[in-house]
C-alpha positions as CSV (number, residue, x, y, z in Angstrom):
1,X,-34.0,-42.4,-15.8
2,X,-35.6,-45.7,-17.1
3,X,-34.0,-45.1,-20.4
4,X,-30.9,-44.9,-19.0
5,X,-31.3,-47.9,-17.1
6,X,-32.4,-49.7,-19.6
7,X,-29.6,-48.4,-21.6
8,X,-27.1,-49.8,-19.2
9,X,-28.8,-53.4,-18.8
10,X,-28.3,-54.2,-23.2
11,X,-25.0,-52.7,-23.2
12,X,-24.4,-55.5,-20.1
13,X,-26.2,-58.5,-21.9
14,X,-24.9,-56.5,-25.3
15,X,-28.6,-57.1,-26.7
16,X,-30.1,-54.8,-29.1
17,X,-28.5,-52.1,-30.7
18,X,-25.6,-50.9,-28.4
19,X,-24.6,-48.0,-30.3
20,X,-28.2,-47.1,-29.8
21,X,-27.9,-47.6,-26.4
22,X,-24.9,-45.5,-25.9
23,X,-26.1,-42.7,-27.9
24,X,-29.1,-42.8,-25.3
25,X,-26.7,-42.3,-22.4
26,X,-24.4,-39.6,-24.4
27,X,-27.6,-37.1,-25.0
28,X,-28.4,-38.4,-21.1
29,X,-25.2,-37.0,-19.7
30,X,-24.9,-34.0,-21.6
31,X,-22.9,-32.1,-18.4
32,X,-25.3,-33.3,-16.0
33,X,-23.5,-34.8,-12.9
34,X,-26.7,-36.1,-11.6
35,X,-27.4,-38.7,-14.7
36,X,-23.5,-39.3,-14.5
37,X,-23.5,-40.6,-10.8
38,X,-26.6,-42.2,-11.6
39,X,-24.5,-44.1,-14.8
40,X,-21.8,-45.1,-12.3
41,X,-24.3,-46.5,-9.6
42,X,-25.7,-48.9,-12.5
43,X,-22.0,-49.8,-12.3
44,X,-21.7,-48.6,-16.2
45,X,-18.0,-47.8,-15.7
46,X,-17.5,-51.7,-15.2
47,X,-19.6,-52.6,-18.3
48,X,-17.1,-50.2,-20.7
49,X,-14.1,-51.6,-19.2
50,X,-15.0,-55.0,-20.7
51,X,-16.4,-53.9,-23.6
52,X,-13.4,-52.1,-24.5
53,X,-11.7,-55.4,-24.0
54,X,-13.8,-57.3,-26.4
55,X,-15.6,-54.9,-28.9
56,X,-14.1,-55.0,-32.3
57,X,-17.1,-51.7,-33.5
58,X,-15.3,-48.8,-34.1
59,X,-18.1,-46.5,-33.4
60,X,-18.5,-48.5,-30.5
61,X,-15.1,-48.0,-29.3
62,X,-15.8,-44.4,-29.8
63,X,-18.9,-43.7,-28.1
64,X,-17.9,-45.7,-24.9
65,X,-15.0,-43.8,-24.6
66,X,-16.8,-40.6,-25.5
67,X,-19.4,-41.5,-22.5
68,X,-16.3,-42.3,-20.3
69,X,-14.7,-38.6,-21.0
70,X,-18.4,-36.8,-20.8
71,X,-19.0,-38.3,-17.5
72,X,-15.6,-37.4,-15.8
73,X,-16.4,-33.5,-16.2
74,X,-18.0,-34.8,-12.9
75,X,-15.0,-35.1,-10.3
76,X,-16.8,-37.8,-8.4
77,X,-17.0,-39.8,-11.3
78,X,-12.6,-39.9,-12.1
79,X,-11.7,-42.3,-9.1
80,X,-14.5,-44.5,-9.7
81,X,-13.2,-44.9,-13.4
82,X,-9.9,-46.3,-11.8
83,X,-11.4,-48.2,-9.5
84,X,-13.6,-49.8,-12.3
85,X,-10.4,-50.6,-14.3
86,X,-11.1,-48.3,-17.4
87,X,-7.6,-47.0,-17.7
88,X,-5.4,-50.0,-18.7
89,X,-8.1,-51.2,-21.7
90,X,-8.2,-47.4,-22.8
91,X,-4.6,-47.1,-22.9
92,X,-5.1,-50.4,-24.8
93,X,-6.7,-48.3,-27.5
94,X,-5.0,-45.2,-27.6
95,X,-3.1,-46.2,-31.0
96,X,-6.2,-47.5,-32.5
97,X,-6.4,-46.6,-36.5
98,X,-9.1,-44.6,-36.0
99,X,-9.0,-41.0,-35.6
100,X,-12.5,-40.6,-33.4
101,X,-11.2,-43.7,-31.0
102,X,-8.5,-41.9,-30.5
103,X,-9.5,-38.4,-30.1
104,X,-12.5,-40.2,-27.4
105,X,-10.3,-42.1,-25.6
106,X,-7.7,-39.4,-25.1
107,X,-10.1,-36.8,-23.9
108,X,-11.4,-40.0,-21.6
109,X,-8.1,-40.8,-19.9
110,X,-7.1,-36.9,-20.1
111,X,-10.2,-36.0,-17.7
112,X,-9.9,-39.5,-15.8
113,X,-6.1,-38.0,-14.5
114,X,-7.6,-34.3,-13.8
115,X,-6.4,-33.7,-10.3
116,X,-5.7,-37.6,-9.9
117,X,-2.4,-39.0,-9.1
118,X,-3.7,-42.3,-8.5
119,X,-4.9,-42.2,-12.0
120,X,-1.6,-40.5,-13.5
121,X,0.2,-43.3,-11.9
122,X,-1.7,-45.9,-13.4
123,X,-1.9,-45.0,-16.9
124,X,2.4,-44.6,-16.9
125,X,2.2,-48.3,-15.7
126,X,0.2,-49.2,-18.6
127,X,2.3,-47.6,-21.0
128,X,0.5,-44.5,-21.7
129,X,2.7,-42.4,-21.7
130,X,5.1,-43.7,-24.5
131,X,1.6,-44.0,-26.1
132,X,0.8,-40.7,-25.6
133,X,4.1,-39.7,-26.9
134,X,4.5,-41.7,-30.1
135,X,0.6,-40.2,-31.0
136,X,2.1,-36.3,-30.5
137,X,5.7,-36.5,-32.4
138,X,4.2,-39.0,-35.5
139,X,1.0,-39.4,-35.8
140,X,-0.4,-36.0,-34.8
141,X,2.0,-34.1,-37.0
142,X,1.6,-36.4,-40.2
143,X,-1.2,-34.3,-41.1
144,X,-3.1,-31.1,-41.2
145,X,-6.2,-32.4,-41.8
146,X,-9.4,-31.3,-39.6
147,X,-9.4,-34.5,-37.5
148,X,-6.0,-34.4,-37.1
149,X,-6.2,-30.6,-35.8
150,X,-8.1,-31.5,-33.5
151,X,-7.0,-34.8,-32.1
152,X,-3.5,-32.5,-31.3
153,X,-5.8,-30.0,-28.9
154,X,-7.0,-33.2,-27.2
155,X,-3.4,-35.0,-26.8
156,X,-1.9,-31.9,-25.4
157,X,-4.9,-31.0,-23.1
158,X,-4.3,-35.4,-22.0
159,X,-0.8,-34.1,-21.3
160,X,-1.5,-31.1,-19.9
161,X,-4.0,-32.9,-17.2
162,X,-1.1,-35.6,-16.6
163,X,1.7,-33.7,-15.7
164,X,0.2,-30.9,-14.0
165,X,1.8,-30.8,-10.8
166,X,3.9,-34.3,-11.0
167,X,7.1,-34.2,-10.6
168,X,8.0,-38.1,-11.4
169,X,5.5,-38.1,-14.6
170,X,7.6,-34.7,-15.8
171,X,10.9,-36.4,-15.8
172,X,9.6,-39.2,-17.8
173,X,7.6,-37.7,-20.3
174,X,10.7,-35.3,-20.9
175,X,12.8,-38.4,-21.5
176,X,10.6,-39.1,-23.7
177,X,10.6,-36.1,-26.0
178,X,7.7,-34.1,-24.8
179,X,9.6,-30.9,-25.1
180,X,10.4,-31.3,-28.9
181,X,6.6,-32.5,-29.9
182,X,5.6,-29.3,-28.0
183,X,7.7,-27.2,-30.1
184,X,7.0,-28.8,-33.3
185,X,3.6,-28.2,-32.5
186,X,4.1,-24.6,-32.4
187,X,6.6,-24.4,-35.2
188,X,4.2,-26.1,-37.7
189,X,1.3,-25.2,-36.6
190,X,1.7,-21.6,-35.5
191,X,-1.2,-20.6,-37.4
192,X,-4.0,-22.6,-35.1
193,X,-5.0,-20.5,-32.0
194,X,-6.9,-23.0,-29.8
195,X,-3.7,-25.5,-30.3
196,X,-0.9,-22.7,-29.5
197,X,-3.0,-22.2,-26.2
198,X,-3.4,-25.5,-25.5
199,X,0.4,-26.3,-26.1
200,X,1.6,-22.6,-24.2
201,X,-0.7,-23.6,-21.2
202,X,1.1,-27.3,-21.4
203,X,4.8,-25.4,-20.7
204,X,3.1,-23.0,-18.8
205,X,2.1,-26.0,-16.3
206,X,5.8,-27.7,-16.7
207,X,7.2,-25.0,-15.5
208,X,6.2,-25.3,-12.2
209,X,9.3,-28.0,-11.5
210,X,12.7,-27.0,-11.6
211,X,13.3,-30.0,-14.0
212,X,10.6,-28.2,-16.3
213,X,12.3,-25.1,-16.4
214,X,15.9,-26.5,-17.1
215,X,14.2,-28.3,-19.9
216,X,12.6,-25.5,-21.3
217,X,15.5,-22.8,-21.0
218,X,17.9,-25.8,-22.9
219,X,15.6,-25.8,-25.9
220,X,14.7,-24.0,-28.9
221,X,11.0,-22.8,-27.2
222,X,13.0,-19.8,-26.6
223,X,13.0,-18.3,-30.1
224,X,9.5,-19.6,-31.0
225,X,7.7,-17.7,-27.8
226,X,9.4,-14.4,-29.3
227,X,8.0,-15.5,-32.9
228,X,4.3,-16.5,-31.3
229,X,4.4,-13.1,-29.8
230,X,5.2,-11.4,-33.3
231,X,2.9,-13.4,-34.9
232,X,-0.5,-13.5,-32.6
233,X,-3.0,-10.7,-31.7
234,X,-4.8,-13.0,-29.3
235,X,-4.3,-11.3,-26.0
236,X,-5.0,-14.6,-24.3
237,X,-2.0,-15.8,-26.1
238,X,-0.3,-12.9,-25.6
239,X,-0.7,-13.4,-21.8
240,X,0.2,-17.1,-21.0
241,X,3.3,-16.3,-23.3
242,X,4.7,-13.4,-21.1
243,X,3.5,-15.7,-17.9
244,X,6.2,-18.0,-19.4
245,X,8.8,-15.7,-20.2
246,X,9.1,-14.3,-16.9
247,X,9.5,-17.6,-15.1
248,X,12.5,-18.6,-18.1
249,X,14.0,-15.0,-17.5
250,X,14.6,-15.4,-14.4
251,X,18.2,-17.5,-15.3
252,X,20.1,-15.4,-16.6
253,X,21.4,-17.0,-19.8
254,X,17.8,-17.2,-20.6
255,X,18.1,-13.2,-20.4
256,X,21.0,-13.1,-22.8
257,X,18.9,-15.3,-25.2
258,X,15.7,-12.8,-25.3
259,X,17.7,-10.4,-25.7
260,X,19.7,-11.3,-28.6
261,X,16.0,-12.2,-30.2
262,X,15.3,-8.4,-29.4
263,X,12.6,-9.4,-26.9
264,X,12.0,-6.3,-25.5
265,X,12.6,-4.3,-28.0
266,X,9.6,-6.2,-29.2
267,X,7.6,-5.6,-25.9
268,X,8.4,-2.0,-25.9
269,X,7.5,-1.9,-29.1
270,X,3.6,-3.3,-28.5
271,X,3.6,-1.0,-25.6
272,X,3.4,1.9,-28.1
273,X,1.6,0.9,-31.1
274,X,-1.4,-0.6,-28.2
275,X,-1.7,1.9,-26.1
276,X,-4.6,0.3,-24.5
277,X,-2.3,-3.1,-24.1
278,X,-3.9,-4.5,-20.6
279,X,-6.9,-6.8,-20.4
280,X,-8.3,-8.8,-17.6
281,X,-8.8,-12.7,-17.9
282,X,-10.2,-15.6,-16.1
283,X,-8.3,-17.5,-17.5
284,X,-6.9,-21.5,-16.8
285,X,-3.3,-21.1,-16.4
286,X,-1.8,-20.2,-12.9
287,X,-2.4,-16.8,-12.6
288,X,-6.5,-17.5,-13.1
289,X,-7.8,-15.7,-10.0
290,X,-5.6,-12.5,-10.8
291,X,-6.3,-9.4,-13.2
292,X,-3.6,-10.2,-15.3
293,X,-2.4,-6.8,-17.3
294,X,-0.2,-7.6,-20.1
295,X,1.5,-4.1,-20.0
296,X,2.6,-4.4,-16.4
297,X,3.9,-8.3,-17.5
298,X,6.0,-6.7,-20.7
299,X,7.4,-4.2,-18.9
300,X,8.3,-6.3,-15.6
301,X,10.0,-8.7,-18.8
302,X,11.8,-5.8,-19.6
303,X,13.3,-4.9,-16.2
304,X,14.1,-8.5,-15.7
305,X,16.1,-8.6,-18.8
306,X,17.9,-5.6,-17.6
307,X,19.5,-7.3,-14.5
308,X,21.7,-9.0,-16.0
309,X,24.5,-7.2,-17.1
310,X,25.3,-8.7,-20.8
311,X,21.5,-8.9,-21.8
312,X,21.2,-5.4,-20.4
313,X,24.1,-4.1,-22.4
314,X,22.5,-5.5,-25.8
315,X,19.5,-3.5,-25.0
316,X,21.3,-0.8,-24.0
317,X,23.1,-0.6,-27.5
318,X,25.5,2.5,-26.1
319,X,22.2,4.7,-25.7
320,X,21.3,3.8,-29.2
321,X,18.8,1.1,-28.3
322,X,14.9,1.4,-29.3
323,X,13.9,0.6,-25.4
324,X,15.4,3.5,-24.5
325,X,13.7,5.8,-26.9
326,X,10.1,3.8,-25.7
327,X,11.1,5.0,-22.4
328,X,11.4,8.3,-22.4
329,X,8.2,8.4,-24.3
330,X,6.5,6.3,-20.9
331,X,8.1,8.7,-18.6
332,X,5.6,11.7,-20.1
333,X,2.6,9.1,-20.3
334,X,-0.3,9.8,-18.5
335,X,-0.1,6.4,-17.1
336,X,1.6,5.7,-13.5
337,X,2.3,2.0,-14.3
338,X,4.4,3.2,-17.3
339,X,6.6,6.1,-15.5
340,X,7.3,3.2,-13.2
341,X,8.1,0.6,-15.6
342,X,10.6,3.6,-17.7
343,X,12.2,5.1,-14.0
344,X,13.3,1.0,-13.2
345,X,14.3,0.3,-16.8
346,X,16.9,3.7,-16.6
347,X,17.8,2.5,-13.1
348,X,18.6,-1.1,-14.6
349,X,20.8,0.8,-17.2
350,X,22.5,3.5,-15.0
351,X,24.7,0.3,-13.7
352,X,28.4,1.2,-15.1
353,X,29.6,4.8,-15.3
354,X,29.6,4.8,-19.2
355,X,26.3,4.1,-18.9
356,X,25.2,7.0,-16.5
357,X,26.7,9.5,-18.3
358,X,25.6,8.7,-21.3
359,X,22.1,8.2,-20.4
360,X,22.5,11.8,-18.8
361,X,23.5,12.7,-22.3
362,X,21.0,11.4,-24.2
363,X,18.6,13.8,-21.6
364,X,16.9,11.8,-18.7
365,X,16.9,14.0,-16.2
366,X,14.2,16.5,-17.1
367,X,11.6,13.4,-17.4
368,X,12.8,11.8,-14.3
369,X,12.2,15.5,-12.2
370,X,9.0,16.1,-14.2
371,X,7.3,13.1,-13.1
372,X,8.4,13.8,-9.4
373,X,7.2,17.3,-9.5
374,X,4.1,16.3,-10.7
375,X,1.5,16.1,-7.1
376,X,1.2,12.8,-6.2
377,X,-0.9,11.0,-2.8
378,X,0.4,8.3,-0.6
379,X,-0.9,5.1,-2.2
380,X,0.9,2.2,-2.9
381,X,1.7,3.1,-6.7
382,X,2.6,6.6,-5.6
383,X,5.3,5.5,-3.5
384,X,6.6,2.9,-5.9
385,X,6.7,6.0,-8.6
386,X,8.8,7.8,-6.5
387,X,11.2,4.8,-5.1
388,X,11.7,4.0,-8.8
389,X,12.8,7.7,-9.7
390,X,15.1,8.4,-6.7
391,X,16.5,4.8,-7.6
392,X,16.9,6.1,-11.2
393,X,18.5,9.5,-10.0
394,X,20.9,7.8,-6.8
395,X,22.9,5.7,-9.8
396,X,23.1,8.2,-12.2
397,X,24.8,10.6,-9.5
398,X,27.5,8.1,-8.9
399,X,29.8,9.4,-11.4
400,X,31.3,12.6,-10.6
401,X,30.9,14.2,-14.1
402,X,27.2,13.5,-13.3
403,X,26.8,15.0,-9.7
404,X,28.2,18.9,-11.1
405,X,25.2,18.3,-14.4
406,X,22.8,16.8,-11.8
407,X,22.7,20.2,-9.2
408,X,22.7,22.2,-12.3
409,X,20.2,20.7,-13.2
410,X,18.3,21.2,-10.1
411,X,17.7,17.4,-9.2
412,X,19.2,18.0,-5.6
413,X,15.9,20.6,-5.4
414,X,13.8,18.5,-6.8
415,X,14.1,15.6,-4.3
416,X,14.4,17.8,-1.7
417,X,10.9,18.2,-1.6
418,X,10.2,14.8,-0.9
419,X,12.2,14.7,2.8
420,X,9.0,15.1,4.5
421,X,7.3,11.9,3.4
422,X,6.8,9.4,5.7
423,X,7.0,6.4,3.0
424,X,9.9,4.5,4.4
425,X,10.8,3.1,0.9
426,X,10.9,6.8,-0.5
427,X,12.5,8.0,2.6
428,X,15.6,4.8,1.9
429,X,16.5,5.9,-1.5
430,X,16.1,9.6,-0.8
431,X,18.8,9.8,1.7
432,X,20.6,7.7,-0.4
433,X,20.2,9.8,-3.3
434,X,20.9,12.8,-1.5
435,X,24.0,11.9,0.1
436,X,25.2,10.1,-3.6
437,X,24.4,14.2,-4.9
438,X,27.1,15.8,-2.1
439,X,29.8,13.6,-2.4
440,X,32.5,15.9,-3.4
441,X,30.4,18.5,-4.0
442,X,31.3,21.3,-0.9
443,X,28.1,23.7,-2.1
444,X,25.9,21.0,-2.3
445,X,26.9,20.0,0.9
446,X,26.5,23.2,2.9
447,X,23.4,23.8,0.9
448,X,21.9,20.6,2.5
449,X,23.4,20.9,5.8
450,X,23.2,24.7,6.4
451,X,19.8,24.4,6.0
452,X,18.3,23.8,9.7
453,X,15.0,22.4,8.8
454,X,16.2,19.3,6.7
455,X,19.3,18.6,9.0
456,X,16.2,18.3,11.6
457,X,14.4,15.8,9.2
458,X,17.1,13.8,8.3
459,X,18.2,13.9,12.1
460,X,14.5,12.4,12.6
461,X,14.8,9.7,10.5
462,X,18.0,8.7,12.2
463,X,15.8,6.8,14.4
464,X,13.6,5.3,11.9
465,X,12.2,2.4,14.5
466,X,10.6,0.0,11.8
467,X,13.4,0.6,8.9
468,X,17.2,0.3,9.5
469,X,18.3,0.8,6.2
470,X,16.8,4.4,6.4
471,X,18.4,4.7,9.8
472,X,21.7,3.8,8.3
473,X,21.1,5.8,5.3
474,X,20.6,9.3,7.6
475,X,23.8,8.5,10.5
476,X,25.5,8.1,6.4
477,X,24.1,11.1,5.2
478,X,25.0,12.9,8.7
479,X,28.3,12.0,8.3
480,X,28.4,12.8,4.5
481,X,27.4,16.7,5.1
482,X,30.1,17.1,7.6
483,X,33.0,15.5,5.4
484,X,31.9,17.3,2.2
485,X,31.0,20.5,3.3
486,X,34.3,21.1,5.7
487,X,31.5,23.9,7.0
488,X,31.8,25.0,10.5
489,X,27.6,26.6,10.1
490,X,27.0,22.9,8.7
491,X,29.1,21.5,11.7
492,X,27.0,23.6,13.9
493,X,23.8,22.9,12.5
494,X,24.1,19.0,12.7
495,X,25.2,19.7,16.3
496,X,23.0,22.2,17.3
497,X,20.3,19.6,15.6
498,X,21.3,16.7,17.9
499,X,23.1,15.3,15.0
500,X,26.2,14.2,16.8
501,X,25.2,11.4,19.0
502,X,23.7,9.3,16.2
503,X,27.5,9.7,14.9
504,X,29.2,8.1,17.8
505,X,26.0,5.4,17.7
506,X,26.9,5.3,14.2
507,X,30.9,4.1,14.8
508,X,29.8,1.1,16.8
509,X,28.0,-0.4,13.3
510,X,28.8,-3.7,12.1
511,X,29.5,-2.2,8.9
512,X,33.4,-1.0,8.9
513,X,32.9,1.5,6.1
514,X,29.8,3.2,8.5
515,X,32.4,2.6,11.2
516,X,35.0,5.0,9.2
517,X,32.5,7.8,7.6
518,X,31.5,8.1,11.6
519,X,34.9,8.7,12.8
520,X,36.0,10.9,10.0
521,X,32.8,12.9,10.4
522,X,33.6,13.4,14.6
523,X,37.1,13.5,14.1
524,X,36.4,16.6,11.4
525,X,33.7,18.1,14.2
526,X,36.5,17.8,16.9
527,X,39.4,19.2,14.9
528,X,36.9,22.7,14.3
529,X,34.1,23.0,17.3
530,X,36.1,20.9,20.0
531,X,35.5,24.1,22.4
532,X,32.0,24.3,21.6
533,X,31.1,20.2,21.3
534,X,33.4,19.3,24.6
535,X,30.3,18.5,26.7
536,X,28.4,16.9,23.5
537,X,31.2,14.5,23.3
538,X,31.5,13.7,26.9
539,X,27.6,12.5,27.0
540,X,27.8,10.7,24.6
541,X,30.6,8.4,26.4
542,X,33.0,9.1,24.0
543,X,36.1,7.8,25.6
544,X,34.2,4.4,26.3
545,X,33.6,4.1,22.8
546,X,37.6,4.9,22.0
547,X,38.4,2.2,24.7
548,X,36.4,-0.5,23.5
549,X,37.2,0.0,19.8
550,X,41.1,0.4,20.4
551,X,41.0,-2.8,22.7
552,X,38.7,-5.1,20.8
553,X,40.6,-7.7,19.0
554,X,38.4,-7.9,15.5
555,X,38.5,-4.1,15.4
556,X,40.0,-3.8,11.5
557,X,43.3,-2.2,11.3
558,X,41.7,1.6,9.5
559,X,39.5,1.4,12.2
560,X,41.7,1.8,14.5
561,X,43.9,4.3,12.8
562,X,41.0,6.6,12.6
563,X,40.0,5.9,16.1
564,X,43.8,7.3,17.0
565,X,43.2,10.1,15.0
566,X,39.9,11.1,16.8
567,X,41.9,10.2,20.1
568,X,44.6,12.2,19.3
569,X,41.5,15.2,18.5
570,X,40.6,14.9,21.5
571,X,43.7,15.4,23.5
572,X,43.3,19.4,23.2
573,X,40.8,19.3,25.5
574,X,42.1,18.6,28.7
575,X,38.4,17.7,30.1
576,X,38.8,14.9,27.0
577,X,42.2,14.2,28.0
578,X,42.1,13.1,31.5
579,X,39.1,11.0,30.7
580,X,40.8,9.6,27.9
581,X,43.6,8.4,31.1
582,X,40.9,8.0,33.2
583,X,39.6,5.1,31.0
584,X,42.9,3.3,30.3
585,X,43.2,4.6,27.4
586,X,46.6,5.6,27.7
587,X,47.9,1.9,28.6
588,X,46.1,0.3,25.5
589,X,47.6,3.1,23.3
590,X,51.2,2.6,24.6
591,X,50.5,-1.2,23.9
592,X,49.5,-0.3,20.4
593,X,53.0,1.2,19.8
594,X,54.4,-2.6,19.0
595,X,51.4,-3.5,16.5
596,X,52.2,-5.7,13.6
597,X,50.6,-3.5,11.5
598,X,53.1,-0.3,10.8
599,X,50.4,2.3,10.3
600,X,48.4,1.7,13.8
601,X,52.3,1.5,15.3
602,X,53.0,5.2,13.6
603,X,49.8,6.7,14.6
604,X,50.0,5.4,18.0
605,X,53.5,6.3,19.0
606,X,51.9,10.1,18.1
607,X,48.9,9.8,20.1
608,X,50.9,8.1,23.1
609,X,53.7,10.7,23.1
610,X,51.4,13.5,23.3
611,X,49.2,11.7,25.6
612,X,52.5,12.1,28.1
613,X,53.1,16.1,27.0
């Protein structure tokens, strides 16, 4: 340590050979924070800030800004450096007409700002940023030479230190043209793999603000991150690239533009030729403590692009597209992650009805039951395997043409054997996917509902206590078996199964179109089994549920209609019927006769008149 101090005391007086004296320090330092604290206890910092002021030495200049940048690896050392008042005399410098100065003094004021508003904030009051600037779009890019290669890896890793997380220093620096320099970085120098890192993890880190990302998805970066991706085998390239892309995707005219640069054709297509394409990486940009696998991120790219509907219909290409012929090749991969990734791509496609049939067409459906039949456990990935099939399988059964191909096919088997799981996401798109299979399909729907043991299930999971949508999907599917079937055994069945009450739970929902498939379903039940379901009905309350729905106010108009319809059901029982007048029921139906609204008039003047036979 008395070489260092000694060091420190001629650089002060300025006796001796100071280069000397600084070279001492710089093989002193050498990433030891102990000699750097030691440096800024013999008030070193202080010393530089005046030389820089004064010195006219190049090499000088160099080395003390060289010293500054090797000491402030050391956190402790960066608000010292401010407080010393290094950062306005190395701004000072940051144009200087030599290359080394530069390069130093950049990589000084870049570690300086690490983590240090305070810092940031200071070196935009000296002008450092324009500095910074004008250095990146002219005199970084006048050359290709080695010194200038590697001054434009320092400069963006300044700018990268600067703006990471600062909103007011992003807005200036992209007034200032930071975006453009950033991609004329990549454009000219695509070839130079420690820049394009340095560059990708600078928009990686402006992305973080929504200014960043409106800048970004407004400029021609777009098109050159589809290019890099072509162009590089680096997978750490690779990854920091996707980790962009799916923060642009997520607007959706950012979609349209990947796609129309055949983005995931591109993914799908390096999902193929690499069929190892996953790595793990500590890596420095914002996914650092995560295994990162670069097949899920291309494939999660993929499905994002597919949610949009004009992006997905490029890809789609009317069945011709290449991502669909990658996916039917992941649904028969060994590999979980890619069955996923090809189920929610063909659920992302099956979003018209020309599109479901023709992916039906082009022969889905044989993967899609293959990889549910194959034995699976309960973990996480299992159940998202399966939520992505049934989600694949519930859209492609929404056109009818599909349903009658679909049974044939034996899909309605296949995720049948499912309805004893107890994952609630599986169970939601089962039920959904089961009741999509029935509707308007009568053999479907007595297959389903004739069958005692699934009518139990589904009964079951009617009162799903930690998941209402697969509540509301079973009272939906209830009601979907009675209407399709028209099947007094099904009728009897869902009764017999306790299936009936969760109907008339089912007609008080929020939801008017539950509200309707409930009252159709009852009103069906009545017009066959009314001699055997009487008692059901009456213990259920059913007349208080026809007085409060025919006498509240926001009760919408069909609503009603079918509620006069199940009413007017009832009325051949004459248990029902002298409840029904027991209730009121009677007086708010007569009233109903005048109703604006000509179809609740007609229906009521029916149900009042024989009310009074």
């Amino acid at each position: 340590m008395d070489d260092i101090t000694s060091a420190v005391e001629n650089l002060k007086i300025g006796e001796g050979n100071v280069e000397t004296s600084l070279d001492e320090m710089l093989r002193s330092v050498n990433d030891n924070a102990s000699v750097s604290n030691k440096l800024c206890s013999l008030n070193v910092l202080e010393v530089i800030a005046k030389q820089l002021e004064v010195s006219k030495d190049i090499a000088c200049l160099a080395k003390m800004s060289q010293l500054v940048a090797e000491m402030t690896k050391t956190e402790s050392i960066r608000k010292p450096c401010v407080e010393a008042g290094l950062i306005p005399p190395l701004v000072n410098i940051m144009n200087h007409e030599d290359t080394e100065v530069v390069l130093q003094t950049s990589r000084a004021l870049g570690n300086i700002c690490f983590d240090n508003d305070e810092a940031r904030a200071l070196i935009d009051q000296s002008g450092g940023l324009e500095k910074l600037m004008d250095l990146m779009k002219n005199r970084c890019l006048s050359t290709s030479d080695n010194a200038n290669q590697k001054l434009r890896v320092v400069v963006c890793g300044h700018l990268l230190n600067l703006t990471n997380s600062n909103e007011s220093i992003h807005s200036k620096i992209f007034s200032l043209g930071a975006i453009s320099a950033l991609q004329e970085f990549l454009s000219k120098f695509s070839n130079d793999v420690s820049l394009c890192e340095m560059v990708l993890l600078c928009l990686d880190s402006l992305l973080e603000t929504e200014s960043g990302r409106m800048e970004l998805s407004s400029s021609g970066i777009i098109e050159i991150l589809v290019q890099l991706l072509q162009q590089h085998d680096d997978e750490e390239i690779h990854e920091t690239i996707l980790e962009i892309i799916s923060v642009l995707a997520e607007n959706d005219l950012v979609k349209v533009k990947f796609s129309k640069y055949h983005l995931a054709e591109i993914l799908a297509g390096f999902m193929n030729s690499h069929r190892g394409y996953q790595a793990n990486f500590s890596h420095k940009s914002r996914r650092s403590s995560e295994a990162f696998s670069l097949e899920k991120a291309a494939t999660d790219i993929i499905v994002l692009l597919l949610t949009e509907d004009e992006s997905m219909n490029l890809i789609f290409n009317n069945g011709n597209g290449q991502v669909l012929k990658e996916v039917m090749i992941w649904l028969q991969s060994p590999s979980n992650q890619r069955k996923i990734s090809g189920a929610l791509v063909i659920g992302n496609f099956a979003r018209s009805d020309e599109h479901c049939i023709k992916l039906v067409e082009c022969g889905v459906l044989k993967p899609l039951q293959d990889v549910l039949q194959t034995p699976t456990g309960s973990t996480e990935t299992d159940m998202k395997l399966q939520h992505a099939v049934l989600s694949a399988f519930r859209n492609l059964a929404i056109p009818a043409v599909n349903k009658a191909i679909m049974l044939k096919c034996g899909v309605l088997d296949t995720v049948l054997s499912l309805i004893r799981t107890d994952m609630t996401p599986v169970q939601f798109k089962l039920l959904a996917t089961i009741r999509m299979l029935v509707d308007g399909q009568a053999s479907a729907a007595v297959q389903v509902g004739g069958n005692r043991a699934i009518v139990k299930r589904i009964v079951e999971l009617c009162d799903a206590p930690d998941h209402a949508g697969v509540a509301g999907e079973a009272n939906r599917l209830i009601a979907a078996l009675v209407k399709n079937s028209s099947s007094i055994d099904v009728m009897e069945v869902i009764v017999s199964s306790d299936g009936l009450p969760h109907a008339v739970t089912m007609a008080t929902s929020e939801y008017m179109l539950m509200q309707n498939e409930a009252l159709v379903a009852m009103t069906l039940i009545a017009s066959q089994t009314l001699e055997t379901t009487e008692s059901v009905f009456i213990s259920c309350n059913i007349t208080q549920l026809l007085q409060r729905l025919l006498s509240e106010s926001d009760t919408q108009p069909e609503v009603t209609v079918n509620v006069l319809t199940l009413t007017e059901m009832f009325l051949q029982s004459a248990t029902l019927k002298k409840l029904i007048k027991e209730n009121g029921i009677d007086s708010i139906v007569k009233k109903l006769c005048s109703h604006d609204n000509h179809l609740i008039k007609d229906k009521a003047k029916v149900v009042h008149h024989k009310m009074k036979s």
